[in-house]
Backbone as CSV, one residue per row, in Angstrom:
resi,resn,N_x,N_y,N_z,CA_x,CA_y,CA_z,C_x,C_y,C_z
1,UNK,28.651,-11.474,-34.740,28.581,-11.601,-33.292,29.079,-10.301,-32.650
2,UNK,28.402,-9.984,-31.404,29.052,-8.376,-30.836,29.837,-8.761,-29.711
3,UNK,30.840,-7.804,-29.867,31.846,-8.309,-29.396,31.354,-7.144,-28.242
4,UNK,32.511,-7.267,-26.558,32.016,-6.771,-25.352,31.720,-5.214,-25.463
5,UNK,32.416,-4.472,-26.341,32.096,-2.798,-26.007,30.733,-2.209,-26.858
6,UNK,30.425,-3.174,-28.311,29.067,-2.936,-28.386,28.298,-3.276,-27.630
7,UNK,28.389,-4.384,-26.728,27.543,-5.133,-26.070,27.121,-3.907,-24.813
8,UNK,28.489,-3.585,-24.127,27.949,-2.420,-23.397,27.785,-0.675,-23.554
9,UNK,28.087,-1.185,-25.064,27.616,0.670,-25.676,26.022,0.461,-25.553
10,UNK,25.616,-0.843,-26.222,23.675,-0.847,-26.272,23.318,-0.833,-24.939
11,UNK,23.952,-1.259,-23.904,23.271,-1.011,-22.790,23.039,0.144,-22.264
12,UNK,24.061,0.638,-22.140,24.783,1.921,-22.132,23.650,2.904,-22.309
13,UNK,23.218,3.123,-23.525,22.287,3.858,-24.409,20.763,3.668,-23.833
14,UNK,20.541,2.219,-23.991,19.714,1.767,-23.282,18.882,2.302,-21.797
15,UNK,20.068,2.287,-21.025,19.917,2.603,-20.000,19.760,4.450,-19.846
16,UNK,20.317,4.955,-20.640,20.609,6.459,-21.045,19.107,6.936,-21.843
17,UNK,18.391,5.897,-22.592,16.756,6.743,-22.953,16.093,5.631,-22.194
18,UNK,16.247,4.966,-20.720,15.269,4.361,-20.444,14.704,3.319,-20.468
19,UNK,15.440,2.751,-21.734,14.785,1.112,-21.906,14.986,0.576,-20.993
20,UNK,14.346,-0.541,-20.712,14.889,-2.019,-19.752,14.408,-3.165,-20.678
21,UNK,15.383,-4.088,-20.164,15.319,-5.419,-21.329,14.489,-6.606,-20.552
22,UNK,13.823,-5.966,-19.345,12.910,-6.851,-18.400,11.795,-5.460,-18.231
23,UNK,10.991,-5.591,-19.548,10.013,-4.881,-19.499,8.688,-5.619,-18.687
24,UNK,7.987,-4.437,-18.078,6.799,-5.206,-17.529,5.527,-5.459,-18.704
25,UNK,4.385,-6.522,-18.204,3.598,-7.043,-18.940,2.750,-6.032,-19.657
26,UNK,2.779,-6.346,-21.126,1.674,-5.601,-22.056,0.429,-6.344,-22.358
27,UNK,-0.490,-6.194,-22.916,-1.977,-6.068,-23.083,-1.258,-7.190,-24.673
28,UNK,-1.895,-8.468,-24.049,-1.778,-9.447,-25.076,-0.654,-10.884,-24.440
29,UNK,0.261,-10.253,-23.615,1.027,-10.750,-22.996,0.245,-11.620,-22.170
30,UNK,1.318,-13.213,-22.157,0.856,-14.204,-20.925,1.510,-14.014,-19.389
31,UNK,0.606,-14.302,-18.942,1.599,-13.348,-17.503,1.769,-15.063,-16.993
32,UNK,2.997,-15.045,-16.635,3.512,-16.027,-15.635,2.934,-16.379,-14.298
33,UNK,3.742,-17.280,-14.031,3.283,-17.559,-12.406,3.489,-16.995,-11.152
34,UNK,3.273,-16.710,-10.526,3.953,-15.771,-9.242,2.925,-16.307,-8.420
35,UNK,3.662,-16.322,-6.919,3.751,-17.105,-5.906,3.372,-15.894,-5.009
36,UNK,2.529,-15.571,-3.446,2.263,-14.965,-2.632,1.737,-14.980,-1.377
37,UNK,2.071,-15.193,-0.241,0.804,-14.882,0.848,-0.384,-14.684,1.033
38,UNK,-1.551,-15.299,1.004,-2.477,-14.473,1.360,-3.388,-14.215,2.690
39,UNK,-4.508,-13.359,2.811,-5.104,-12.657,3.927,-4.820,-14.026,5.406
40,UNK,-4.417,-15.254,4.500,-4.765,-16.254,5.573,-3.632,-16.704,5.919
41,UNK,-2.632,-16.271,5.451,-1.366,-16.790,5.809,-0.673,-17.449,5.474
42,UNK,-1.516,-18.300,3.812,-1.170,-19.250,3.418,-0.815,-19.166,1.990
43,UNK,0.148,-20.182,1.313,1.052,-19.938,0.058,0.237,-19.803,-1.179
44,UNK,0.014,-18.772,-1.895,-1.190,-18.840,-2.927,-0.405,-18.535,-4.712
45,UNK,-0.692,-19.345,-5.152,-0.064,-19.442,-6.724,-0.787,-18.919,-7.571
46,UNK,-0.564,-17.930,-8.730,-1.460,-17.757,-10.157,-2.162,-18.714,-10.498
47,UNK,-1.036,-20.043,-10.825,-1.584,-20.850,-12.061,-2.601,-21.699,-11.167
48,UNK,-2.990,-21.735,-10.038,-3.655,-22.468,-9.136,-4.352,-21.910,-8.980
49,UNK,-5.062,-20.656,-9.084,-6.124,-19.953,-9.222,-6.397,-19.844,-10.712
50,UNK,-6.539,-19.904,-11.243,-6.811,-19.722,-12.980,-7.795,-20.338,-13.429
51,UNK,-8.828,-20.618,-12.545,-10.228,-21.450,-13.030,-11.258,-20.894,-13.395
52,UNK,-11.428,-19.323,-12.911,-12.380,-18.972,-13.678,-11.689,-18.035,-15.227
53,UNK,-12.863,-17.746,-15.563,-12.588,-17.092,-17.253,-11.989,-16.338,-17.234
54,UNK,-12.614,-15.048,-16.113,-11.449,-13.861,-15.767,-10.884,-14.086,-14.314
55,UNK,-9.733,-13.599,-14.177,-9.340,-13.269,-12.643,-8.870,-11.371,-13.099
56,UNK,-9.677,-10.791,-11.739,-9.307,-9.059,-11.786,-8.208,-9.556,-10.908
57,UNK,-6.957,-8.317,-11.042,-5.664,-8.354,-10.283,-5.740,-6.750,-9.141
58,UNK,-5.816,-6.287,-9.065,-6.180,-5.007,-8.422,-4.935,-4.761,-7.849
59,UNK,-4.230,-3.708,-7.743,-2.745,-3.331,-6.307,-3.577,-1.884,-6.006
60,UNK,-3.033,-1.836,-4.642,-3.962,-0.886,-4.134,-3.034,-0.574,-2.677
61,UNK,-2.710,0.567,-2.941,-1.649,1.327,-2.000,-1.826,0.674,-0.550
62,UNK,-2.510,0.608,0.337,-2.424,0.379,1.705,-3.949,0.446,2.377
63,UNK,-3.819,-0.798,2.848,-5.264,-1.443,3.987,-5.874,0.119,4.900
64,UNK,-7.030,-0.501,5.027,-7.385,0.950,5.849,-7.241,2.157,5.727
65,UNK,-6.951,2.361,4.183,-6.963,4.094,4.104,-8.464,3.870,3.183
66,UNK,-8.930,5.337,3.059,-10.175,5.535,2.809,-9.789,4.587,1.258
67,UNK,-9.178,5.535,0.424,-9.555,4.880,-1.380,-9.277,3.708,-1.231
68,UNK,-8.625,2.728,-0.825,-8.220,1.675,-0.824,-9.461,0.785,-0.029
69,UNK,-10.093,1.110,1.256,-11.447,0.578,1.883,-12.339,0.932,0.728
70,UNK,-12.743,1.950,0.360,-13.943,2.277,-0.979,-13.535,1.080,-1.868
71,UNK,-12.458,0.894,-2.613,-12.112,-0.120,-3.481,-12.323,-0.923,-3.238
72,UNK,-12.230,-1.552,-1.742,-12.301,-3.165,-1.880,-14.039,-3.194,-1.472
73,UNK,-14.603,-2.313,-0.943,-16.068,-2.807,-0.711,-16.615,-2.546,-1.887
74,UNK,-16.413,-1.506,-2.726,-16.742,-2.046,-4.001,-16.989,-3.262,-4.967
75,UNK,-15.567,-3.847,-4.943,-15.559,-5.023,-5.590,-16.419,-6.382,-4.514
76,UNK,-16.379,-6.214,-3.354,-17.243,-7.109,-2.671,-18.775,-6.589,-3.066
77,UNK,-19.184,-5.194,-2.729,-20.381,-5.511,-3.746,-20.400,-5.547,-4.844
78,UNK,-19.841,-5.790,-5.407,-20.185,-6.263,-7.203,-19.574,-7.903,-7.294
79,UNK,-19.379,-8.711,-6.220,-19.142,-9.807,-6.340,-19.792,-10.390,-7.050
80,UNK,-21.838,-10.519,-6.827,-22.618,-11.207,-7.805,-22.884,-11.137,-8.570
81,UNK,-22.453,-9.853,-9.477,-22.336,-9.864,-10.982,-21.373,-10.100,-11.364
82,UNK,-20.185,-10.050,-11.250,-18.928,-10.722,-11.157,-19.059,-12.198,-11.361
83,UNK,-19.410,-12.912,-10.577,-19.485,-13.957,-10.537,-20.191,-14.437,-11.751
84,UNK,-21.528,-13.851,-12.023,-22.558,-14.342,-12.928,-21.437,-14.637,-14.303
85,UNK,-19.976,-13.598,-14.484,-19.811,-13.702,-15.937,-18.049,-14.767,-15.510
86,UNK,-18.335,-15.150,-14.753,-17.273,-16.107,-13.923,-15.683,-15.635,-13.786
87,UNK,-15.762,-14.661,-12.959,-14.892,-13.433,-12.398,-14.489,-13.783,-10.988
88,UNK,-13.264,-14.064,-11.077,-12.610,-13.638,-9.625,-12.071,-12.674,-9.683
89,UNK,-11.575,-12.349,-7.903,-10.856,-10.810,-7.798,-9.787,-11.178,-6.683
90,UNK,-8.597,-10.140,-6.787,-7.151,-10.583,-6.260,-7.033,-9.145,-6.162
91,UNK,-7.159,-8.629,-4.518,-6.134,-7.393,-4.284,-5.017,-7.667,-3.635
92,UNK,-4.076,-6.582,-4.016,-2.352,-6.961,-3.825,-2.365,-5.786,-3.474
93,UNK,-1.532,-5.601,-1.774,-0.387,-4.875,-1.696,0.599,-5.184,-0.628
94,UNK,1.292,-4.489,-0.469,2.697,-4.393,0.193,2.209,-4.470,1.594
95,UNK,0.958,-4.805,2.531,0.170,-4.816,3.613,1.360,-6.596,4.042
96,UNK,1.414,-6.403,5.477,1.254,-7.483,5.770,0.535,-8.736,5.758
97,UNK,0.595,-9.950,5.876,-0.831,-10.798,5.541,-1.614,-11.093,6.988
98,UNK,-1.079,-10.334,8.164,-1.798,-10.373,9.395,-2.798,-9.394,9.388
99,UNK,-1.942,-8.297,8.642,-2.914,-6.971,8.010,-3.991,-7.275,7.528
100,UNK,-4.151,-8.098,6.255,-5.010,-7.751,5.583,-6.029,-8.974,5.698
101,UNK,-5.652,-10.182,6.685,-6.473,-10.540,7.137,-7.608,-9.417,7.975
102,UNK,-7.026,-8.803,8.872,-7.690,-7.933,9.565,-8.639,-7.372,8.597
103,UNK,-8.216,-6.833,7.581,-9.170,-5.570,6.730,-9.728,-6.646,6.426
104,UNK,-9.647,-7.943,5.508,-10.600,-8.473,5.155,-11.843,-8.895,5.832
105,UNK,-11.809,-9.378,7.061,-12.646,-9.759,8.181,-13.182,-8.385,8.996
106,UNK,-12.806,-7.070,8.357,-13.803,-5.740,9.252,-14.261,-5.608,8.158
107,UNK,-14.166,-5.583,6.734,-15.126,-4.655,5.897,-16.006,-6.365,5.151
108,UNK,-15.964,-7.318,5.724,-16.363,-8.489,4.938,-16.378,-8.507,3.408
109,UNK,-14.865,-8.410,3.135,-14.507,-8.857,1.752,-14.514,-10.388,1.866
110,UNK,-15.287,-10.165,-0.021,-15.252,-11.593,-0.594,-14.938,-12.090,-1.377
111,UNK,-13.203,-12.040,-1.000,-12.192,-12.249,-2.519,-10.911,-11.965,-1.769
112,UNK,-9.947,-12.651,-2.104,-8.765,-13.069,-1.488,-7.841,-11.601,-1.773
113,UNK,-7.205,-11.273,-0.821,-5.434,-10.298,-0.566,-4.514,-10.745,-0.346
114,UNK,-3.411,-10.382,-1.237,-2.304,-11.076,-1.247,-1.190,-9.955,-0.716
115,UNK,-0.010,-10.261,-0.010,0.514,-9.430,0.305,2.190,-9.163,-0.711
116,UNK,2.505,-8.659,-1.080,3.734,-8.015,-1.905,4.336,-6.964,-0.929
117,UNK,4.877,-7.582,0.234,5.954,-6.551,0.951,7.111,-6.503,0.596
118,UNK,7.466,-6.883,-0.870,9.274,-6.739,-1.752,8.333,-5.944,-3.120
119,UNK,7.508,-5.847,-2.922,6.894,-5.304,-4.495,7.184,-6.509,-5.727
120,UNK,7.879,-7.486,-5.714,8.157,-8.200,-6.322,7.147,-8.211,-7.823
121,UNK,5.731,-9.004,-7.144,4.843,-8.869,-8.070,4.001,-7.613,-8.858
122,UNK,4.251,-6.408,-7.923,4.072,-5.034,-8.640,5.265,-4.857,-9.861
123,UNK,6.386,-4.988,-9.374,7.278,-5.014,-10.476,7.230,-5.719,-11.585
124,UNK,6.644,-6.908,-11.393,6.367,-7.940,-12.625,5.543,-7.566,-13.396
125,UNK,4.071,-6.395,-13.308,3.175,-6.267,-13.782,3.587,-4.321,-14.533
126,UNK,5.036,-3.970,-13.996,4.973,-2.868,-14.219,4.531,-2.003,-13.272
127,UNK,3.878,-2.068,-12.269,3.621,-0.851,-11.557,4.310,0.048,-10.421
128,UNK,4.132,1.055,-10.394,5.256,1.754,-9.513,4.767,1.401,-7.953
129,UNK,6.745,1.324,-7.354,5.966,1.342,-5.742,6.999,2.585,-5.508
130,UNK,6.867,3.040,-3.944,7.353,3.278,-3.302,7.537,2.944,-1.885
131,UNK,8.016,3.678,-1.057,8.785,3.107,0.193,7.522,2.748,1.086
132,UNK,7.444,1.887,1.770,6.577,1.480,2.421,6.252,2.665,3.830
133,UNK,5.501,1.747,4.787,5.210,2.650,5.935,4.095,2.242,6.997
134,UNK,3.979,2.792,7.957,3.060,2.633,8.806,2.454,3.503,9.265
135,UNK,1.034,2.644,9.951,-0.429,3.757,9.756,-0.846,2.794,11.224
136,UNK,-1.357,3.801,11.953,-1.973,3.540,13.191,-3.639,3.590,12.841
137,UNK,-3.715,2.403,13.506,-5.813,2.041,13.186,-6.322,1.406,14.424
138,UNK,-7.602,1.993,15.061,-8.256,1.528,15.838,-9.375,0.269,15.463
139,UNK,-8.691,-1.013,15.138,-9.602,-2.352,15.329,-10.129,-2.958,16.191
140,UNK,-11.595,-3.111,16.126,-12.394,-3.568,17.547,-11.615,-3.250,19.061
141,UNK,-11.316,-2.153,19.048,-11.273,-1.655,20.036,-9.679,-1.550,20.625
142,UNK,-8.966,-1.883,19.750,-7.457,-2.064,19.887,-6.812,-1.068,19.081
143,UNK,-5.894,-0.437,19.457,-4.565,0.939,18.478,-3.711,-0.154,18.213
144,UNK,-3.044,-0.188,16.674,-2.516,-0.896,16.369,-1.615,-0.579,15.013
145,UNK,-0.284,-0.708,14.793,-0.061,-0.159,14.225,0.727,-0.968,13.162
146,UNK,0.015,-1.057,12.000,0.025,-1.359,10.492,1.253,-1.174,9.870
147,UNK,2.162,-1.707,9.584,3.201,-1.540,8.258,2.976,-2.211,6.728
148,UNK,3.763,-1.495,5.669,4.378,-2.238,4.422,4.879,-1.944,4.184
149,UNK,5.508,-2.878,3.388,6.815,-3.357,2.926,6.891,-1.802,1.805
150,UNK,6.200,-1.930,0.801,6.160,-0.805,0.056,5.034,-0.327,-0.395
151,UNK,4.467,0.322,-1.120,3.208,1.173,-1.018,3.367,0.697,-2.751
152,UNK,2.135,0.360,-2.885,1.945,-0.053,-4.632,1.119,1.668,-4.979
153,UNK,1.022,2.047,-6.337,-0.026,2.733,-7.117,-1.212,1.728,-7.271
154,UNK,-2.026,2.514,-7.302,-3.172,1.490,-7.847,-3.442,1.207,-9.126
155,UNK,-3.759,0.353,-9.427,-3.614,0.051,-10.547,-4.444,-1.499,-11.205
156,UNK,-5.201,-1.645,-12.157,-5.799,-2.927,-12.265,-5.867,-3.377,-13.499
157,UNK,-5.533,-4.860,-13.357,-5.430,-5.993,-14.669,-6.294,-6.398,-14.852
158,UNK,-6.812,-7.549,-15.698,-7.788,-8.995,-15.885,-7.384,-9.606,-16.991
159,UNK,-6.825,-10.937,-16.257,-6.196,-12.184,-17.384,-7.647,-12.955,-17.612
160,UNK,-7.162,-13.596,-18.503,-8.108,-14.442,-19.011,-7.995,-15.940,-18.614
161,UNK,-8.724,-16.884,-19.128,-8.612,-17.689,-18.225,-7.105,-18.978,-19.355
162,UNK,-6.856,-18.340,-20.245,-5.878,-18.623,-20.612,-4.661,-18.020,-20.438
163,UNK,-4.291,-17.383,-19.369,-3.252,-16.201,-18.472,-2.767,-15.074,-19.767
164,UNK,-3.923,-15.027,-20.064,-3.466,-13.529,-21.109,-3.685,-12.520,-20.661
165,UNK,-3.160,-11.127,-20.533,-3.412,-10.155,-20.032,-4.210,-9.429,-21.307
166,UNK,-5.709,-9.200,-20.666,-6.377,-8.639,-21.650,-7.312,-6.781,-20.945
167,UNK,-6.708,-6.187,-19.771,-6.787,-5.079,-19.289,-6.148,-5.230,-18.790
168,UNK,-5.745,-3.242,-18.643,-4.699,-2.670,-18.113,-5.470,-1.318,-17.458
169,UNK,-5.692,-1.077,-16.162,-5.621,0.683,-16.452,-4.578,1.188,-15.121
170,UNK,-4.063,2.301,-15.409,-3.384,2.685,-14.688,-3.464,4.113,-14.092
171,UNK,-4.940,4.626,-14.297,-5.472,5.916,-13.712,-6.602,5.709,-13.116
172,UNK,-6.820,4.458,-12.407,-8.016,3.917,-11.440,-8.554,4.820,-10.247
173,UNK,-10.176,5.129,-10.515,-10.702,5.754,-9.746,-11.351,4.808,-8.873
174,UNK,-11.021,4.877,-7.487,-11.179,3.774,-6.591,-12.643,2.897,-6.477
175,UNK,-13.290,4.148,-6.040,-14.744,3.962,-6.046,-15.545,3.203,-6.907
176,UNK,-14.921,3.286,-8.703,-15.856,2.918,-9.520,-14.430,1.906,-10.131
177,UNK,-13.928,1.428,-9.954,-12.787,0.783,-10.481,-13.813,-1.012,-10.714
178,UNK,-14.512,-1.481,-9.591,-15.329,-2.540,-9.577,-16.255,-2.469,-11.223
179,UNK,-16.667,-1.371,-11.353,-17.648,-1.086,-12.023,-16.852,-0.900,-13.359
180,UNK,-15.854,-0.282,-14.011,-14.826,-0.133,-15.000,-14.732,-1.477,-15.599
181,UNK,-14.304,-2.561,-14.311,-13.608,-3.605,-14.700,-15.148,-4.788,-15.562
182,UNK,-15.985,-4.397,-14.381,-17.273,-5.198,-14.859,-17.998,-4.911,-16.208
183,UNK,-17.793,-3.444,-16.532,-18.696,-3.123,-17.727,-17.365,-3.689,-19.197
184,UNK,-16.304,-3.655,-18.710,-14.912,-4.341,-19.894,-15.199,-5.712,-19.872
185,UNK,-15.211,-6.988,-18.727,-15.725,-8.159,-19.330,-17.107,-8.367,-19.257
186,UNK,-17.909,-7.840,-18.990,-19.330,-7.950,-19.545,-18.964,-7.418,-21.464
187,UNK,-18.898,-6.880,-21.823,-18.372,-6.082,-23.547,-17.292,-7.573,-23.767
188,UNK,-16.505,-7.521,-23.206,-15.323,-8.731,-23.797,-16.470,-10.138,-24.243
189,UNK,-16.735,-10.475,-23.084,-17.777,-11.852,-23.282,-18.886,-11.629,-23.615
190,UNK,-19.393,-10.536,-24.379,-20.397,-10.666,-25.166,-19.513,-10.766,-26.827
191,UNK,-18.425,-10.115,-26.994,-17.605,-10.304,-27.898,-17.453,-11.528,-28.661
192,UNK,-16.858,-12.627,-27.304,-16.107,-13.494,-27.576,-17.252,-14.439,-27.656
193,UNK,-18.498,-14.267,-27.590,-19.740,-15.505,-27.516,-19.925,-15.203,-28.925
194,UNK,-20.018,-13.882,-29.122,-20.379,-14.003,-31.216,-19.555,-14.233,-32.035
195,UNK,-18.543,-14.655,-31.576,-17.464,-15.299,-32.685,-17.738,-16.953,-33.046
């Protein structure tokens, strides 16, 4: 049994090359439940979404900036192939959920935003934030000015429909990120049908 000064020499060390003993999720890993806001205001759960085969997870720095608008109309057009291989999609960030109602209803996204203004759920998945902020945007005809909580990296998952984390990338090019994710489970589920 270790007694208290090994106990905090390993931390110690630990903490000295970096480890943490609340590592974020790896590629194989079941990702838990986590709880969020979404575009509508209303309380939205993992395990309550988990009906189709895949769910994409997407975090994506802040509403209304260009890469982040390219990203999400992306994945709204690639909804119907998406769908065909029974794919949902979940963007997350640190946006308010009054926010991203807004973005959702100007660029007609078709797929739910969740808001992470503690980073909470960026942290769970591993991804870096930083300090949040605000951005002034002219909506239907109104100046209005946008905060978050914290600013996620972008970055994108896809669990399975057994909450396994089976992608990861973390050098997402906005534009084609829809298209990345689609050509990995189109290849996965042709995989998993010839077994």
């Amino acid at each position: 049994m270790l007694n208290m000064n090994k106990l905090f020499f390993i931390a110690f060390i630990g903490a000295m090359i970096g480890l943490s003993f609340d590592s974020p999720l790896a590629i194989g890993d079941n990702v838990p439940d986590f709880k969020a806001i979404n575009d509508q205001g209303n309380s939205w759960s993992l395990y309550d979404h988990l009906k189709s085969d895949y769910l994409v997870i997407y975090f994506y720095p802040a509403a209304f900036t260009g890469g982040c608008t390219a990203q999400a109309c992306s994945y709204r057009d690639h909804m119907p192939e998406l769908a065909l291989l029974n794919v949902s999609v979940v963007g997350i960030s640190g946006d308010e959920p009054q926010n991203l109602g807004m973005f959702k209803k100007e660029h007609n996204l078709n797929f739910t935003l969740l808001s992470d203004k503690d980073g909470k759920i960026a942290n769970l998945f591993g991804v870096p934030v930083r300090e949040g902020g605000t951005i002034e945007r002219e909506i239907n005809g109104n100046t209005l000015q946008l905060s978050r909580g914290v600013t996620t990296s972008r970055w994108t998952y896809v669990i399975d429909i057994n909450r396994k984390l089976i992608y990861k990338n973390n050098n997402v090019d906005a534009s084609n990120d829809s298209q990345a994710v689609y050509e990995f489970i189109r290849t996965h589920s042709q995989r998993k049908s010839c077994r």
